[in-house]
C-alpha positions as CSV (number, residue, x, y, z in Angstrom):
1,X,-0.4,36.8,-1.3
2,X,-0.6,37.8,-5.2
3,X,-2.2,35.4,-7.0
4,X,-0.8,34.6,-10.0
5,X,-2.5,32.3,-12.7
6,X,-1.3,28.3,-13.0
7,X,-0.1,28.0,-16.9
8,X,0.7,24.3,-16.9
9,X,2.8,22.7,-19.6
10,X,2.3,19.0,-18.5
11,X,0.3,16.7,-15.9
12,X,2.7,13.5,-15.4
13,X,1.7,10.9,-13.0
14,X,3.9,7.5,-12.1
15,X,4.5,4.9,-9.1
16,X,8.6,4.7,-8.1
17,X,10.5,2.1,-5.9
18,X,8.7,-1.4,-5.1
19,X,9.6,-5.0,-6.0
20,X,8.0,-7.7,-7.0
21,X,7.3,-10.6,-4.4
22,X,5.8,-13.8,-5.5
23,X,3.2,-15.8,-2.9
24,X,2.3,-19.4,-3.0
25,X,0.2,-21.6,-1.1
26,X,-2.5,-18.9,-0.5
27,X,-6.1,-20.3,-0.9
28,X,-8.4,-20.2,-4.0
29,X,-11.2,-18.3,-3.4
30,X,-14.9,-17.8,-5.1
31,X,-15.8,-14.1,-5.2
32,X,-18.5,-12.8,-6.5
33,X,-16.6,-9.3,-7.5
34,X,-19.6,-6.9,-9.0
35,X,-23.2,-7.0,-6.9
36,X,-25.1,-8.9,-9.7
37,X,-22.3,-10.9,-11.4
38,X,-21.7,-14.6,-11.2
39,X,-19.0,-15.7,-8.6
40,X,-15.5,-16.6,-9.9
41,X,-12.5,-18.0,-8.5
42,X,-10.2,-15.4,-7.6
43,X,-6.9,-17.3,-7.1
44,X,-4.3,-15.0,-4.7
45,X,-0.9,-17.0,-5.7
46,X,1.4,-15.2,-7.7
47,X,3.5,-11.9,-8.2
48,X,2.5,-8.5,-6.7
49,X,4.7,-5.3,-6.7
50,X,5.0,-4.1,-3.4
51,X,6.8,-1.1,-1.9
52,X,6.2,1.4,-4.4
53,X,5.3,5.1,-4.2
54,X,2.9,7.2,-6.2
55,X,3.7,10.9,-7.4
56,X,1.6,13.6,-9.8
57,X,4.3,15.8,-11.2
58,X,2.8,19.4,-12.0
59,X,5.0,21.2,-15.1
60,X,4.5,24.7,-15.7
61,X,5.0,26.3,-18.8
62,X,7.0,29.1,-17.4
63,X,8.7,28.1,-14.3
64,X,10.3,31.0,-12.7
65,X,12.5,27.8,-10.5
66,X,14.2,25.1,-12.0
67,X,14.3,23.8,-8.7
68,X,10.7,21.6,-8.3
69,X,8.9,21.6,-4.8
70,X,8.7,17.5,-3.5
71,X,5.7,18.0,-1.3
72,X,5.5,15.0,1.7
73,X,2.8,14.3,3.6
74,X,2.6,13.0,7.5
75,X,1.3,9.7,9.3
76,X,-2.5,8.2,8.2
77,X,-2.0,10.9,5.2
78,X,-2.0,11.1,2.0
79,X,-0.7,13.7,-0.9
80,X,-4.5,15.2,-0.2
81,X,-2.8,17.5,2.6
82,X,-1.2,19.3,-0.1
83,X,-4.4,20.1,-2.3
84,X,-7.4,21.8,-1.5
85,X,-8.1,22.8,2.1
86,X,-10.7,21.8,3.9
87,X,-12.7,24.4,4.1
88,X,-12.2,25.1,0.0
89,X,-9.1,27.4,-0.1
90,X,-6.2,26.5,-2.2
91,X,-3.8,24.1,-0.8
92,X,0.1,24.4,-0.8
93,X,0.6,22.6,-4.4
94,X,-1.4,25.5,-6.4
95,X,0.2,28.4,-3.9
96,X,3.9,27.1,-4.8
97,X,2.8,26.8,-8.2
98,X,1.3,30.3,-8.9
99,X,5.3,31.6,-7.3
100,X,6.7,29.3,-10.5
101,X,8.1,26.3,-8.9
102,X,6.9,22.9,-10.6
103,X,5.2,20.9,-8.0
104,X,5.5,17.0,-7.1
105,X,2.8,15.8,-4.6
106,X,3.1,12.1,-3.7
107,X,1.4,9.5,-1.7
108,X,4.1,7.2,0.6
109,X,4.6,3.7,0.1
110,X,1.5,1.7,1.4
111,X,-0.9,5.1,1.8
112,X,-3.7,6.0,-1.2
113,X,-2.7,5.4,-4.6
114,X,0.9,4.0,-3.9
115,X,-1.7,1.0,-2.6
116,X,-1.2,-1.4,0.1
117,X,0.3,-5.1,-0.2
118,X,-1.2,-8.4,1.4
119,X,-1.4,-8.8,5.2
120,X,0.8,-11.0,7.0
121,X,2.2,-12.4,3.7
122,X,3.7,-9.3,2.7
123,X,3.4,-6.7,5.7
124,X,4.8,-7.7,9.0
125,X,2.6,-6.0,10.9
126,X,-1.7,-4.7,10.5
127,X,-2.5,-1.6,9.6
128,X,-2.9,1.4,12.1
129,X,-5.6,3.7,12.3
130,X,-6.2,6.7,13.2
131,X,-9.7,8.3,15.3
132,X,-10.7,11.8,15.3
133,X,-10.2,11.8,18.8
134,X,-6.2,11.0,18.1
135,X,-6.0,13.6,15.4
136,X,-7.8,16.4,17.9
137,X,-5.5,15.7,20.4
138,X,-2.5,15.0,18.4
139,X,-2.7,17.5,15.9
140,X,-3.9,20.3,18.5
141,X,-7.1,21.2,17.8
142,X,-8.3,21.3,21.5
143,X,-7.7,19.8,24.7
144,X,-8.4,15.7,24.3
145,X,-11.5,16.4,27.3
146,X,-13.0,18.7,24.2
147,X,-13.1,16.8,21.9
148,X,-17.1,15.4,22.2
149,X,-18.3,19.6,22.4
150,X,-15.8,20.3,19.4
151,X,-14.2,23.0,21.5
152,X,-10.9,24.4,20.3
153,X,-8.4,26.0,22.2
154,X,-8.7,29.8,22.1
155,X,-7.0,31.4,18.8
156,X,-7.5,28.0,17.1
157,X,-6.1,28.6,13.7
158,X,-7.5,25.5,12.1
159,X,-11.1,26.0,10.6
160,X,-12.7,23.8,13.2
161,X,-16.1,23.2,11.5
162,X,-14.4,21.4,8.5
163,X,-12.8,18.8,11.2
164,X,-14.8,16.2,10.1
165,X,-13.5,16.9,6.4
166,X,-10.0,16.7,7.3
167,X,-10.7,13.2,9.0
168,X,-12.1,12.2,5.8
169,X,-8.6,12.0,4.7
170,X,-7.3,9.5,7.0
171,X,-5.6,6.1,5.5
172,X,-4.7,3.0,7.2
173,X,-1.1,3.3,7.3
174,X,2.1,0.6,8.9
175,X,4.6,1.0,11.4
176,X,7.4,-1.0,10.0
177,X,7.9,0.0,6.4
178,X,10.4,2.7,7.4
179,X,13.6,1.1,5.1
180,X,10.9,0.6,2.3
181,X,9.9,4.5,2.2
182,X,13.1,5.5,2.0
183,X,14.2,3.7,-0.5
184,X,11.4,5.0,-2.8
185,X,11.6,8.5,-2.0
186,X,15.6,8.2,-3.0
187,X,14.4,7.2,-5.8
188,X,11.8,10.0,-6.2
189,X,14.6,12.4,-5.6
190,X,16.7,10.9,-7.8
191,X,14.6,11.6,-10.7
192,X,15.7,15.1,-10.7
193,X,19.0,17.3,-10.7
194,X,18.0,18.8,-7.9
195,X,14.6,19.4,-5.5
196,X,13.2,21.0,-2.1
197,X,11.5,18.9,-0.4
198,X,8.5,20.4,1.8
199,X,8.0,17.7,4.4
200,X,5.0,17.3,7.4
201,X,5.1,15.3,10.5
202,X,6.3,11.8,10.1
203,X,7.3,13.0,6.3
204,X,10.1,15.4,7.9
205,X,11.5,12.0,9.6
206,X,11.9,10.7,6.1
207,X,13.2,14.1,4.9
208,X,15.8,14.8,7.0
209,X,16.9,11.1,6.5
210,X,16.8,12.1,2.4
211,X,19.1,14.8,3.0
212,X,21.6,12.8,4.5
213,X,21.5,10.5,1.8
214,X,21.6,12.5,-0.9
215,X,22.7,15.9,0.1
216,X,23.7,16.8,-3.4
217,X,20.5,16.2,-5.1
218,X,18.3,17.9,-2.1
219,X,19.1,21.7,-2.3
220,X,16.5,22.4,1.1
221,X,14.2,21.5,3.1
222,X,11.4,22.4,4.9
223,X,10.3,20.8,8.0
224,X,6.7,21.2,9.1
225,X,6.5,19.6,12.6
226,X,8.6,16.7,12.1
227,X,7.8,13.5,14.1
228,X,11.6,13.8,15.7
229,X,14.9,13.2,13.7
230,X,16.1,10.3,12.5
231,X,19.4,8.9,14.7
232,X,22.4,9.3,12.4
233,X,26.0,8.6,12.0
234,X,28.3,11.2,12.4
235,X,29.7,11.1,8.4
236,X,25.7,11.1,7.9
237,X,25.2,13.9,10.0
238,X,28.4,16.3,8.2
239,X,26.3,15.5,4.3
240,X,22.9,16.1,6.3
241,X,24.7,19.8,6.6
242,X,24.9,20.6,3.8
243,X,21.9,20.9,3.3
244,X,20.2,24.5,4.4
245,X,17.1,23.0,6.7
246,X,14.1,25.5,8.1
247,X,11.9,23.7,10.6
248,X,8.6,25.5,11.0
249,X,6.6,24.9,14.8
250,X,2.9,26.1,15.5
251,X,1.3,26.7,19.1
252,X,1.0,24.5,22.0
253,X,4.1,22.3,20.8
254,X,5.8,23.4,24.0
255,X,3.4,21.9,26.6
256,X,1.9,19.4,24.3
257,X,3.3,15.3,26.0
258,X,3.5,13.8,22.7
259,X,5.1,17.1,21.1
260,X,7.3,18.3,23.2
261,X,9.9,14.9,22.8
262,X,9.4,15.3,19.3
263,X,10.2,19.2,19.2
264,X,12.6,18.3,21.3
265,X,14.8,16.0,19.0
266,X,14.6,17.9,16.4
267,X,16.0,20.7,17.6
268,X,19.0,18.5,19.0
269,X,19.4,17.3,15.5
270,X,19.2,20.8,14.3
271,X,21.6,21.9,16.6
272,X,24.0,19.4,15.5
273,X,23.6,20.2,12.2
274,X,24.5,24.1,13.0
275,X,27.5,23.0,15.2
276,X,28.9,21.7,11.7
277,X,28.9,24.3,9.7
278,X,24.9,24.4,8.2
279,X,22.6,26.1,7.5
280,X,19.6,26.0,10.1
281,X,16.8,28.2,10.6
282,X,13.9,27.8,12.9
283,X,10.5,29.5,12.5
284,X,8.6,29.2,16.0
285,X,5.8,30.5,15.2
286,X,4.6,31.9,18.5
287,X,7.8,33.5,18.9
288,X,7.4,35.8,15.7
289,X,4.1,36.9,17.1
290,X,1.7,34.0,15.2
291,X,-0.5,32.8,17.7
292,X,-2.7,29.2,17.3
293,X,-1.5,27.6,14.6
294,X,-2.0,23.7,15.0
295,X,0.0,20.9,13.5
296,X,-1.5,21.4,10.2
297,X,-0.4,24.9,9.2
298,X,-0.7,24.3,5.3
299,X,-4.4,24.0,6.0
300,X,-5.0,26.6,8.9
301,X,-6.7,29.9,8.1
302,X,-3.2,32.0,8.3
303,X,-1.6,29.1,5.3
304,X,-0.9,31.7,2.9
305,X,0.9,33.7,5.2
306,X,2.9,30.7,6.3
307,X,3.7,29.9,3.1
308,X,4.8,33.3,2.1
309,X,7.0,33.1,4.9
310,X,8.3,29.5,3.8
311,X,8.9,31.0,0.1
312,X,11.1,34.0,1.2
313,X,13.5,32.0,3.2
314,X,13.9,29.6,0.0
315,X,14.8,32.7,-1.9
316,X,16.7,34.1,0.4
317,X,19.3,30.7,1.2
318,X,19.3,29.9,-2.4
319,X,20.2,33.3,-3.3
């Protein structure tokens, strides 16, 4: 991949969506909030701004798209998934950067720097975590039995000794603030004329949902992996197509028990999508040849090549 040099007009940063909820009756407490200070009393009623998501827009000076990549990141992530690789390479924001789209890479509501809001007074539910042992299992590294001797399966795309780094990236994240994320991202989108949206995992949920909503302000997107498809109406489903969609699936999906449902109904939804009139493409990665890509192909050692691959079907259906 030619690697072009990142000439950035502007950094922005900003938090969107959220509202504010007020608490009362919650106990005064006396914290002491630096090591050596004094306590003081640290009283929890009030207003707090809950909801809300956090984005760092990246402006080139010379886009060569006026079309800006929305980069979205999967469960117990964060924006980090589109940045720096684990094992040092570029990540996905600078490689869609350097081919001259502007870049907007966002933490979801509750994850990193969008923040969390106060448990059970605010959330309904505790946090979830993830172990390494989910994330070898889940994301494919290796057979879950392997996990202890770090053994991946053969052809393992993902640079295995930097597992540990990619946990390292884990956030606690919540199970029921589904209505609140997408009401943020719409009103992420909605900042712009018009945006792809480059979605992983859970994130492609959320996308697809997007699209549906707001069909005219989404001009593609791409699907990494998506956790499923959201269940939609059918007037929902004829906006969802017109949107183009490529859905992008590594190795081991196929006879994976938590994958293959997932695969599964997103390929019903795609399918549904085609039968009215869209524009659906699927990359199956396997089936072009690309053997042991795991669920996290932005950071696997074949990325750029997946991304190249990603970049000439944009040109090509927005051509």
């Amino acid at each position: 991949m030619t690697c072009n040099a990142i000439s950035l007009r502007d950094i922005r940063s900003f938090h969107v969506g959220g509202a504010t909820v007020e608490l009362t009756g919650q106990p005064r407490q006396d914290v002491r909030v630096s090591p050596d200070a004094a306590p003081r009393t640290v009283d929890l009623n009030g207003h707090y701004v809950s909801g809300q998501l956090y984005a760092q827009h990246f402006v080139l000076d010379r886009p060569r798209s006026d079309v800006p990549i929305l980069f979205w990141h999967g469960g117990a992530m964060t924006g980090v998934t589109w940045e720096t690789t684990p094992d040092d390479r570029p990540g996905w924001s600078q490689v869609f950067l350097r081919h001259g789209h502007d870049v907007v890479v966002s933490d979801a509501v509750e994850r990193g720097r969008a923040s969390w809001a106060p448990f059970p007074q605010i959330y309904d539910s505790p946090p979830l975590f993830r172990t390494a042992e989910d994330a070898w299992y889940l994301f494919r590294m290796g057979a879950a039995e392997d996990f202890a001797r770090r053994r991946p399966f053969a052809g393992q795309r993902f640079p295995i000794a930097r597992f540990d780094q990619l946990c390292a990236q884990f956030v606690p994240r919540w199970t029921t603030n589904a209505k609140a994320t997408i009401a943020a991202y719409m009103q992420l989108v909605a900042r712009f004329d018009r945006v792809i949206i480059v979605a992983h995992s859970q994130g492609g949920w959320f996308a697809q949902s997007l699209a549906a909503r707001l069909p005219d302000r989404v001009a593609a997107v791409v699907l990494l992996e998506p956790a499923g498809a959201p269940n939609l109406a059918p007037e929902e489903m004829a906006r969802a197509a017109r949107v183009p969609h490529l859905y992008v699936w590594g190795d081991n999906c196929d006879s994976h028990p938590a994958w293959r449902p997932y695969k599964s109904d997103a390929t019903a939804y795609s399918e549904s999508l085609r039968s009215r009139g869209g524009t659906v493409d699927t990359l199956d990665l396997p089936k072009h040849g690309i053997l042991g890509n795991s669920h996290m192909p932005m950071m696997d050692d074949n990325s750029d090549e997946i991304a190249s691959m990603i970049l000439g079907w944009l040109a090509r259906t927005r051509d």
